[in-house]
C-alpha positions as CSV (number, residue, x, y, z in Angstrom):
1,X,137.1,-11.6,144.9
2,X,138.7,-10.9,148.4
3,X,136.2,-7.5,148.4
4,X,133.5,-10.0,149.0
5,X,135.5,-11.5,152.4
6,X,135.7,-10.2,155.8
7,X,139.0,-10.6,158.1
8,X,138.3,-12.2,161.4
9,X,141.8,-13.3,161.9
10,X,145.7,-14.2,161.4
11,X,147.6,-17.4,161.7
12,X,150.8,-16.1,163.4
13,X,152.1,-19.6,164.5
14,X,151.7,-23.1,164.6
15,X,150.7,-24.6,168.1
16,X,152.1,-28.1,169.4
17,X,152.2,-30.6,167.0
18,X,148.7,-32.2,166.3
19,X,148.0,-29.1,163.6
20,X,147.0,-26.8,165.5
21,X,147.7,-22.7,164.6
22,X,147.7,-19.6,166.6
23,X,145.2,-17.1,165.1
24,X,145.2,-13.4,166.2
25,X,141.1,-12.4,166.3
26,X,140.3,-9.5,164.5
27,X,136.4,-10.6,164.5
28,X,134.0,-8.7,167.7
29,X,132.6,-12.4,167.3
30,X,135.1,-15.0,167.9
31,X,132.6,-17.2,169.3
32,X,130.5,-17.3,166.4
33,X,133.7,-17.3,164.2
34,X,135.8,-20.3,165.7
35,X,132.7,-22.2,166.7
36,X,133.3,-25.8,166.0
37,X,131.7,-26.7,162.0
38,X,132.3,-22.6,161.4
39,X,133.8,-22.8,157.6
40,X,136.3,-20.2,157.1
41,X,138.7,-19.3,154.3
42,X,142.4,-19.0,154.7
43,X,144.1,-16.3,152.3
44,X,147.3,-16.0,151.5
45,X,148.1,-12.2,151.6
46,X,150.5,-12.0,148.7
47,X,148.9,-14.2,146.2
48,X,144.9,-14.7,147.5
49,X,145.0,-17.7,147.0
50,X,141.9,-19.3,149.0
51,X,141.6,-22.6,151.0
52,X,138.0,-22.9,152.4
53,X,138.3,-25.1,155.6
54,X,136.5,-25.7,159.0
55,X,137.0,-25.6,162.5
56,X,137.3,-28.5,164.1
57,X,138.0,-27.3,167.9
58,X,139.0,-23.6,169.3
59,X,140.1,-22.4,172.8
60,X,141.2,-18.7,173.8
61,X,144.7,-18.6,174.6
62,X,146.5,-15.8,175.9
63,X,144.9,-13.1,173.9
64,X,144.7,-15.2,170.9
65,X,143.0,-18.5,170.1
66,X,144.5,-22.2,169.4
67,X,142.4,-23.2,166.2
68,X,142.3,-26.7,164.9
69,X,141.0,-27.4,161.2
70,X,139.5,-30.8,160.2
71,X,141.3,-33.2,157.8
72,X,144.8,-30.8,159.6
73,X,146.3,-33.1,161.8
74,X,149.5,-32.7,162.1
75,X,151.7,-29.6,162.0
76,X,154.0,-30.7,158.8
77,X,150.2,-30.1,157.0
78,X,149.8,-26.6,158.3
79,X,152.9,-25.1,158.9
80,X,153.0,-22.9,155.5
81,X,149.9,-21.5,156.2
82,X,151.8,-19.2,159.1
83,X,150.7,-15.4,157.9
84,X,147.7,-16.3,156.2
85,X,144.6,-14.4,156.8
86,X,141.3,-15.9,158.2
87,X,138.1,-14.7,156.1
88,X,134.3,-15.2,156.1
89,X,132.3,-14.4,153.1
90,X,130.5,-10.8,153.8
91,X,127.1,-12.9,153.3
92,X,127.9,-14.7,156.6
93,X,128.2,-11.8,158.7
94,X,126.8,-11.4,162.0
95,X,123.3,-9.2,162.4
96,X,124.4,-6.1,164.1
97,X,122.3,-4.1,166.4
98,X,120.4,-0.7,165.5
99,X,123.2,2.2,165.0
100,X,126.1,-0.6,164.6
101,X,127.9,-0.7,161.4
102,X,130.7,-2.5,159.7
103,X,133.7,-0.5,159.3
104,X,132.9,-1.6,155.3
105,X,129.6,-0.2,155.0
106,X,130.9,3.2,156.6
107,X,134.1,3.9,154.6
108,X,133.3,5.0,151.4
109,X,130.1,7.1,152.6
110,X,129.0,10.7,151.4
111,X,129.0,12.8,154.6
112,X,126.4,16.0,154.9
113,X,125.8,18.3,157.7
114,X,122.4,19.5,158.7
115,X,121.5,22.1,155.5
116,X,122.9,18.9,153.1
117,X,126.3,20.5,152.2
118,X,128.6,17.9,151.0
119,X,131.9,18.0,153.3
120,X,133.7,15.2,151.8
121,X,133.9,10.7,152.2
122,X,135.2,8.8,154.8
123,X,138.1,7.2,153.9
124,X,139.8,5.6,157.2
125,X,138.5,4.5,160.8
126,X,140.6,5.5,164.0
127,X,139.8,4.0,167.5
128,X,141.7,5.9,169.5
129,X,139.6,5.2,173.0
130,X,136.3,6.5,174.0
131,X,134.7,6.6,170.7
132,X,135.7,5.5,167.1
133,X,136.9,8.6,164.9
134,X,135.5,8.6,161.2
135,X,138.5,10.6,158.8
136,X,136.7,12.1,156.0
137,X,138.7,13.3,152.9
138,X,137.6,17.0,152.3
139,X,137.8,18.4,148.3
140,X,139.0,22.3,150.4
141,X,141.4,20.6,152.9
142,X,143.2,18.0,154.0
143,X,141.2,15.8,156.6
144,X,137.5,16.3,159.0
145,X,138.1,14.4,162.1
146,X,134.5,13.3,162.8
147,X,134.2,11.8,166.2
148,X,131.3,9.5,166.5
149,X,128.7,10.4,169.3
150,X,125.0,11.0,169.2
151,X,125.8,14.9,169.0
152,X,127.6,15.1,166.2
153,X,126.5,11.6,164.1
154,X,122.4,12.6,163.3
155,X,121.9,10.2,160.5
156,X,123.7,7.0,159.2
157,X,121.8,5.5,155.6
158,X,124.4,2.6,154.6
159,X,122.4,1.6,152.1
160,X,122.5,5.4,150.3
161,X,126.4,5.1,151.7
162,X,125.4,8.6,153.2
163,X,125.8,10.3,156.5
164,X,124.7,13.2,157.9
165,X,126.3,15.3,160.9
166,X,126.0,18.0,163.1
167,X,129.3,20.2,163.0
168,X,129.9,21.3,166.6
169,X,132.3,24.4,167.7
170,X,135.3,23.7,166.6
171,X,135.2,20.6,164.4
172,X,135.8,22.8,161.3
């Protein structure tokens, strides 16, 4: 059930006391996310239990955002949902642009190089700085640190959940 939801967020406190909560953004859209009328779910992370609900105002607030949901008024009605994580259906995801993928449609892929040798899946996404770093598990070794740029990504088919790469000097 919660393999079908996308994180976008995590209440860490409540905010004043009109029902208001401090969510930590873990969306690249928070504007589309905390819109006003957006309809979220909050999930508790032990249990997954799920409480669809929708924003009602939002406002950037020192690296987070103060989010209000409708029919919450009042912070005796929202205080137990501190440490809940926000979710969106994956059906209501944003349209990315050409060459832009979800960190869920990339882990989990095949990955080739140029003469279709299997190397191994990518199992975990680092974003260390410049560019993000794709780990792929390797059946001979431990680990293939694949660092996404033009040179060495050729080909990304999510829907075949393969990729194929050029392996510069020294990658191996």
């Amino acid at each position: 059930m919660s393999d079908s939801l996308l994180s976008v967020g995590k209440i860490v406190n409540t905010h004043g006391i009109r029902g208001e909560l401090k969510v930590i953004s873990s969306t690249d859209f928070p504007e589309v996310r905390f819109a006003p009328k957006s309809r979220l779910m909050m999930v508790h992370p032990e249990t997954s239990e799920q409480i669809e609900v929708t924003v009602a105002s939002a406002r950037p607030n020192k690296g987070a955002f103060i989010v209000r949901f409708a029919g919450y008024d009042n912070i005796n009605e929202v205080e137990k949902y501190k440490g809940y994580d926000i979710k969106v259906s994956k059906d209501e995801s944003v349209e990315l642009p050409d060459n832009e993928y979800y960190f869920y449609e990339i882990i989990g892929c095949r990955v080739i190089d140029e003469e279709g040798n299997e190397l191994g899946v990518i199992e975990e996404i680092l974003r260390p700085g410049a560019n993000d770093v794709w780990v792929v598990k390797m059946p001979n070794r431990k680990q293939l640190l694949l660092p996404v740029i033009d040179d060495v990504v050729l080909d990304v088919d999510v829907q075949a959940k393969v990729v194929k790469v050029h392996l510069m000097e020294g990658l191996l």
